[in-house]
N, C-alpha and C positions, 0 to 999 in steps of 0.2 A: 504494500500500500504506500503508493509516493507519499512522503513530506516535504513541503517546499514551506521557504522563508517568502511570505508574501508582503510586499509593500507598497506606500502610495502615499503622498502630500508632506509628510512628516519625515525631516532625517531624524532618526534617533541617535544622539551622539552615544551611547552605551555601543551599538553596532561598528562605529567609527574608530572608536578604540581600541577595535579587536577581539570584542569578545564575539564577533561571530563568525570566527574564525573555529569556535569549540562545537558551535552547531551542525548537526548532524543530521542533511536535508540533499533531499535528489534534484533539487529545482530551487531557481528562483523567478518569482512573478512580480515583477511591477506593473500595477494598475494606477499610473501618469504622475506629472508635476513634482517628480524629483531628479536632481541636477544629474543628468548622466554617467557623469564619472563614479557617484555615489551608488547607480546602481552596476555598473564596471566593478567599481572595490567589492564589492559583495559576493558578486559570482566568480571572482575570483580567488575571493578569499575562502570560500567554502569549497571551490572549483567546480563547480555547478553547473549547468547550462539556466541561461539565464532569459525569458518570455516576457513581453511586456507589452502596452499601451501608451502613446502618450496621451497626457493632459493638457486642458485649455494652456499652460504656463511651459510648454514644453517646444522646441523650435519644430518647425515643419518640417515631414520626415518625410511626404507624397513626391513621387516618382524617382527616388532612389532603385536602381538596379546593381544585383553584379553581377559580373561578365568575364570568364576567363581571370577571374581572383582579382580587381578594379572592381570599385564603387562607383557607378554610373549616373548621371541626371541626365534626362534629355537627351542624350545619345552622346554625352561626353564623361570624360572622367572628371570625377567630385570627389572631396573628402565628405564624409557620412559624419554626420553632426550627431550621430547617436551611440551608444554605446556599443565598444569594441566586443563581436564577439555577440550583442545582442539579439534576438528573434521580434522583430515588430510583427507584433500579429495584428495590428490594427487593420479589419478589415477582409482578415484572411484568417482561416483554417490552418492550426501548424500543429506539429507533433512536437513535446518536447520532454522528456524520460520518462516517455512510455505512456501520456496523459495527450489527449486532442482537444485543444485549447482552441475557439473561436474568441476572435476579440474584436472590441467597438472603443477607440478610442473617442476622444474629445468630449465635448459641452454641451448644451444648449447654446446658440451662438447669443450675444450679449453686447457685442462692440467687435472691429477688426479684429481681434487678435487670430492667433493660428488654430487650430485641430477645434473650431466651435461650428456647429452646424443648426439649421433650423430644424427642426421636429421634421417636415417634409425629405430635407436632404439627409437625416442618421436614418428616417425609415427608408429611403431606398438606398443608401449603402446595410442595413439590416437587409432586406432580399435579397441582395446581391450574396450577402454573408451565408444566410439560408440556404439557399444554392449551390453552393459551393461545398457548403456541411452535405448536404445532401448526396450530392455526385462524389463526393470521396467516401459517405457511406455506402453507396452501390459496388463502388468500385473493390474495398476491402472489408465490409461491415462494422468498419468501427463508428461507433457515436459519438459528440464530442462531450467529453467530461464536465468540463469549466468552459464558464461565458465569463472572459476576463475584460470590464467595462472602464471607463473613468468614470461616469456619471452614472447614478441609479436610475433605474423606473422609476417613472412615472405614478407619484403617491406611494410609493416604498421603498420608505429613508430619507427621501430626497427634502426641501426646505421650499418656501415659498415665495425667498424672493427670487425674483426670475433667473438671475447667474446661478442659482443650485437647482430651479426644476429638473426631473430625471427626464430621462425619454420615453414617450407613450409606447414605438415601436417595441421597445424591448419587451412588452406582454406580449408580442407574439413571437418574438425571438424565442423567448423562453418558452411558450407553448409549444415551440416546431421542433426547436432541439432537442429540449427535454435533459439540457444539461444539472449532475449532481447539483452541481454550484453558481451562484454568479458572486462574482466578485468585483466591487468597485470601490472608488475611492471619492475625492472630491466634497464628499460632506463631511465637516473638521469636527469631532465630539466637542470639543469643549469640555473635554472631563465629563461630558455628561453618558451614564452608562445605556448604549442603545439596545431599543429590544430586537431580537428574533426575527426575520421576516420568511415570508414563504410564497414562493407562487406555485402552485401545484407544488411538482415533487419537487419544485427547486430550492430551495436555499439559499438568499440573498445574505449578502455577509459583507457588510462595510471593514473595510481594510485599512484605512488611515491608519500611519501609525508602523509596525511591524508586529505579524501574527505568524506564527507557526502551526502549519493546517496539516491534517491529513486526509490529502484531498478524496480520498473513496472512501470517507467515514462520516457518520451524522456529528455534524460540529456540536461544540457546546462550551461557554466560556468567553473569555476577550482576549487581550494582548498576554502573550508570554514575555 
């Protein structure tokens, strides 16, 4: 049963210092809005392979390719502003030790900033998403595990003023997959201790912070 070190909005300087280097985890997940390199030191210090999201606060990562071992934009060579070594699943279906991780980065959009979208544009990259889970299930039967988000659904978890609304599409994300988990970040506790949520079989689990999950098992608890 994988255990990954999952994280999102918070650096916790306790991890910075090294102690997560004693951690004993098959994966790490970033669900957005922490500075790259921070999640770089992480999976490498556990030596991990390392899945993630960006967040509203994180640089634009869209149309990066590689080619022949080069990081490509546009059909030219780029340096990749995201972490060395990293899996952006935003948007795509990927495998990563032994767990089929669908992800949806970004916001509700709010002002220019990067990875924010309106309700209309995250639900048709959600079908796009769908699709794709879909036709890699035909193709090898696997399901996917985890919906790794930056933003929640829509009324669960999410906040009312409009830069924390969740996204409506992800109840149907979450109906079509039918992934274990969704994981997202973007809503800050404030020390305040949040409850439980559920959409069907799924298990929504706000992630701020750093959690240690085991991700094929019914959660229960907060931050380790």
């Amino acid at each position: 049963m994988p255990t990954a070190l999952v994280v999102a909005d918070e650096v916790d300087e306790r991890l910075c210092s090294g102690a997560v280097r004693s951690l004993d985890v098959d994966l790490v997940l970033g669900a957005g809005d922490l500075p790259f390199d921070y999640l770089e030191f992480l999976a490498c210090a556990v030596d991990r392979p390392l899945g993630f999201v960006p967040g509203n606060h994180d640089p634009d990562l869209s149309g990066f390719t590689r080619y022949g071992g080069l990081s490509m934009r546009d059909g030219f060579p780029a340096s990749w502003p995201g972490p060395a070594g990293g899996i952006n699943a935003d948007g795509r279906v990927v495998d990563v030790a032994g767990l089929r991780i669908a992800g949806l980065g970004g916001c509700v959009r709010y002002n220019e900033g990067p990875n924010q979208w309106t309700q209309a544009q995250q639900a048709r990259r959600a079908r796009r998403l769908e699709r794709a889970a879909r036709r890699l299930e035909r193709k090898d039967g696997g399901a996917v595990d985890v919906l790794l988000t930056h933003a929640p659904p829509r009324h669960v978890g999410d906040r009312e003023d409009p830069p924390h609304h969740g996204f409506d599409c992800l109840h149907r994300t979450v109906q079509r997959l039918r992934p274990r988990l969704l994981l997202h970040g973007h809503i800050h506790p404030h020390g305040e201790r949040l409850p439980m949520h559920r959409l069907g079989g799924t298990e929504v689990r706000n992630v701020v912070g750093y959690h240690l999950l085991e991700l094929g098992a019914e959660q229960s608890g907060g931050m380790t």
